[in-house]
C-alpha positions, -999 to 999 in steps of 0.1 A, spaced: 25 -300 23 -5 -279 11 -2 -243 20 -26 -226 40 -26 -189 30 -49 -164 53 -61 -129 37 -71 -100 57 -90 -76 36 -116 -55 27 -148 -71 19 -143 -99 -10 -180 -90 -19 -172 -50 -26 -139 -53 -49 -136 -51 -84 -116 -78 -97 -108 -63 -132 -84 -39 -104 -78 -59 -73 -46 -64 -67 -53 -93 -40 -76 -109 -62 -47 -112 -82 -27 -130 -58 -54 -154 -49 -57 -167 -84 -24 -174 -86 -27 -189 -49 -51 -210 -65 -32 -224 -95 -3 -235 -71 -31 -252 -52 -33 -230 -18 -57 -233 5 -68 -197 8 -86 -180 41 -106 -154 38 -111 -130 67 -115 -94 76 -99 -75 111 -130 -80 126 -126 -117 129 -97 -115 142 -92 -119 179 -68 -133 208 -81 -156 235 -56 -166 269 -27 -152 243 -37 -176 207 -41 -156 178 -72 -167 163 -99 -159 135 -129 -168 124 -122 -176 86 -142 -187 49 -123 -208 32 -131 -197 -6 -119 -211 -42 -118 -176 -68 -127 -178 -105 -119 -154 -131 -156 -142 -139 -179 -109 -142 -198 -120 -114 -200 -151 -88 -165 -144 -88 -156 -164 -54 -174 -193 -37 -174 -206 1 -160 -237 6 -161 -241 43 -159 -218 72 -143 -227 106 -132 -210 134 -88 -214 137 -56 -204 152 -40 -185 135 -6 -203 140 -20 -232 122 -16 -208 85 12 -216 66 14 -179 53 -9 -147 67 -14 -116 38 -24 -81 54 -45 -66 26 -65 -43 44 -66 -10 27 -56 20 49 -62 41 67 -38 28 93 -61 34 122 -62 18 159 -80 -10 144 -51 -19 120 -23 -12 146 -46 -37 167 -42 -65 139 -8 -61 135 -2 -70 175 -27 -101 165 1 -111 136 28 -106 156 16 -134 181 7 -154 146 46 -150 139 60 -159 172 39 -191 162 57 -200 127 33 -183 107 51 -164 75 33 -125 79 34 -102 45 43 -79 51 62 -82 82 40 -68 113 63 -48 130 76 -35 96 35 -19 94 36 -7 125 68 9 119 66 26 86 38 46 78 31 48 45 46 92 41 69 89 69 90 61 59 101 82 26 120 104 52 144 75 56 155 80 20 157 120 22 180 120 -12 156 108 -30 127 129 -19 109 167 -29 114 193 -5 90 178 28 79 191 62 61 168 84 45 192 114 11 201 129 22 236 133 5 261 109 38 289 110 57 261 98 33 253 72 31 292 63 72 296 61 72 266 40 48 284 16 66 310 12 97 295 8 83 272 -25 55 291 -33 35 263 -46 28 236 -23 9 202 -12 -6 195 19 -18 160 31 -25 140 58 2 112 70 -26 88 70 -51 90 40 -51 70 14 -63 71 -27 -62 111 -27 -81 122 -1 -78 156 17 -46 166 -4 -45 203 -11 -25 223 -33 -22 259 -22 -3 282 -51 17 314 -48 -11 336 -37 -18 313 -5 -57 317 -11 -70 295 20 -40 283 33 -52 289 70 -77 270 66 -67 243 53 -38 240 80 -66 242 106 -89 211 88 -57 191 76 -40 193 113 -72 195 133 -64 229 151 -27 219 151 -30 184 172 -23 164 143 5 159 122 9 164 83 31 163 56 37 197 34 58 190 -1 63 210 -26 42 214 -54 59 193 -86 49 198 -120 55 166 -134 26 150 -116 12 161 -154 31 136 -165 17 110 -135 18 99 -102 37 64 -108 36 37 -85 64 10 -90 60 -24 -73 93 -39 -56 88 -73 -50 117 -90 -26 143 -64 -33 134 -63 -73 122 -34 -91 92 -51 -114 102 -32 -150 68 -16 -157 46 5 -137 15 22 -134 16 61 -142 -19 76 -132 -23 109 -150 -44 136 -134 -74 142 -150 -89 179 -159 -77 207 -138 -71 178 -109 -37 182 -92 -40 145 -79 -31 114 -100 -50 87 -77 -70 65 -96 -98 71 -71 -95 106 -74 -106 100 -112 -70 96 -124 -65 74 -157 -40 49 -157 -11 42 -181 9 13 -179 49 21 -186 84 6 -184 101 22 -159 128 45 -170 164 44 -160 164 74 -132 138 58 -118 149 27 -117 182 34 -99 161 54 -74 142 25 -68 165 -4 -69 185 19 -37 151 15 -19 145 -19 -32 175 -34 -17 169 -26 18 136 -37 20 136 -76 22 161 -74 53 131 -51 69 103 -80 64 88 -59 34 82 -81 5 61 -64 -15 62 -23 -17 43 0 -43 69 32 -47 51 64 -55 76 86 -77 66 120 -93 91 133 -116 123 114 -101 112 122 -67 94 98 -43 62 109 -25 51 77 -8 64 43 0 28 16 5 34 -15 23 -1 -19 37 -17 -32 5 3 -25 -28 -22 -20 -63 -18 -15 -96 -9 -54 -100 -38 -56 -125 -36 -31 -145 2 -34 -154 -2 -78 -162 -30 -64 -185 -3 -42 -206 29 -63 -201 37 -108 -204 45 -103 -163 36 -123 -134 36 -100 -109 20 -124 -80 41 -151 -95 75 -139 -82 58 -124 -49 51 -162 -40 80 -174 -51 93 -151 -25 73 -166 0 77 -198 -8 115 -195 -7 110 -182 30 97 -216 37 117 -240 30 
């Protein structure tokens, strides 16, 4: 039976495949000789209950530019994929809540959804590290700012984000002497209506921002540490942070491998772990990276033993 693998994502045309993770994975689709469907969340849509989508069925090839090609385009249930990839970059907005509720009726139909829908509508991205509480820096999550303040002046040094950005953006770091630290409570929690997460500040982000990949309860054995660049406090790569490929060291790896194992049992097949120091910041199951960049440095697979996993969910 051939497989029919769907792909919601950002748009094929935009990405740079030298970096793109799901580029990646559709390659390796390829070679095991999936079908692959192409489609964004706006073709998505529900009609008297169906899932459905309005899809481009592509083939991918591992060049500069004409680096994909349409092969046919239909219009298709979305019960009738063998296997449905969520992609989409965050922000986790209403528009990606909304596509979730459309995968959900996709798996009620026999359709194999990776990562499992109610697993992303469940565990935002900075929340879900509060499950794991061990393992994490000192964290408030609020939207009040006299919390924010007693948490400054508690560790002195701290950083302040919002629970659903993504690559960087809007993360503060306010030091000792608190210089616009009301401020940035009132933009960061919109007057104190919206939530936000408040860590403290950790030096070893010198050292980088690593993201570790789980795939199916496994720790992969390198990862991806992305160093800040000048006087930057953030690590992300699209914050202008440089990326060095590394074999994950033995603290982290047992702090991982006690996250790793409870995730296949939650639907989550394939996680990118954020650690600073031996502390994790972040746990992404909306659309991992880094696959790229870490094959380049290391004889891995990465999107080899993700659909292995799949595949053993099939039979």
């Amino acid at each position: 039976m051939t497989i029919k693998l769907g792909i919601v994502m950002d748009p094929i045309e935009s990405i740079n495949i030298k970096k793109d993770t799901t580029f990646a994975m559709m390659l390796e689709a390829q070679k095991r000789g999936y079908e692959i469907y192409y489609m964004q969340i706006g073709d998505l849509y529900i009609t008297n209950g169906q899932p459905r989508a309005t899809v481009t069925r592509i083939s991918v090839q591992e060049k500069a530019s004409d680096y994909y090609s349409i092969l046919a385009q239909d219009d298709i249930c979305l019960g009738d994929l063998t296997v449905l990839l969520m992609r989409k970059d965050p922000p986790v907005d209403s528009q990606f809540i909304y596509a979730t509720h459309i995968f959900s009726l996709a798996k009620d139909l026999g359709t194999l959804v990776v990562n499992d829908p109610q697993a992303l509508r469940d565990f935002n991205e900075k929340l879900f590290t509060s499950l794991y509480s061990d393992f994490i820096p000192p964290t408030l999550v609020t939207s009040n700012k006299e919390r924010i303040k007693a948490f400054h002046a508690a560790h002195k040094d701290i950083i302040v984000k919002p629970l659903d950005g993504m690559g960087g953006t809007s993360i503060f770091r306010v030091k000792e002497d608190g210089v616009n630290l009301g401020v940035i409570c009132e933009i960061i929690t919109s007057n104190e209506s919206v939530h936000a997460m408040v860590q403290a500040y950790m030096p070893e982000i010198k050292l980088g921002d690593k993201r570790i990949l789980l795939v199916d309860g496994e720790v992969i054995p390198y990862c991806l540490a992305r160093l800040p660049s000048g006087n930057e406090t953030r690590g992300n790569l699209a914050a202008g942070g440089i990326g060095q490929s590394q074999q994950v060291n033995q603290q982290d790896m047992q702090v991982a491998q006690a996250i790793a194992k409870d995730m296949p049992d939650r639907g989550i097949l394939f996680v990118g772990l954020d650690m600073i120091g031996n502390k994790v910041t972040e746990i992404n199951i909306t659309s991992p990276t880094c696959v790229r960049e870490i094959e380049a440095a290391y004889d891995i697979n990465i999107c080899a033993k993700l659909f292995d996993a799949i595949e053993k969910r099939l039979h």
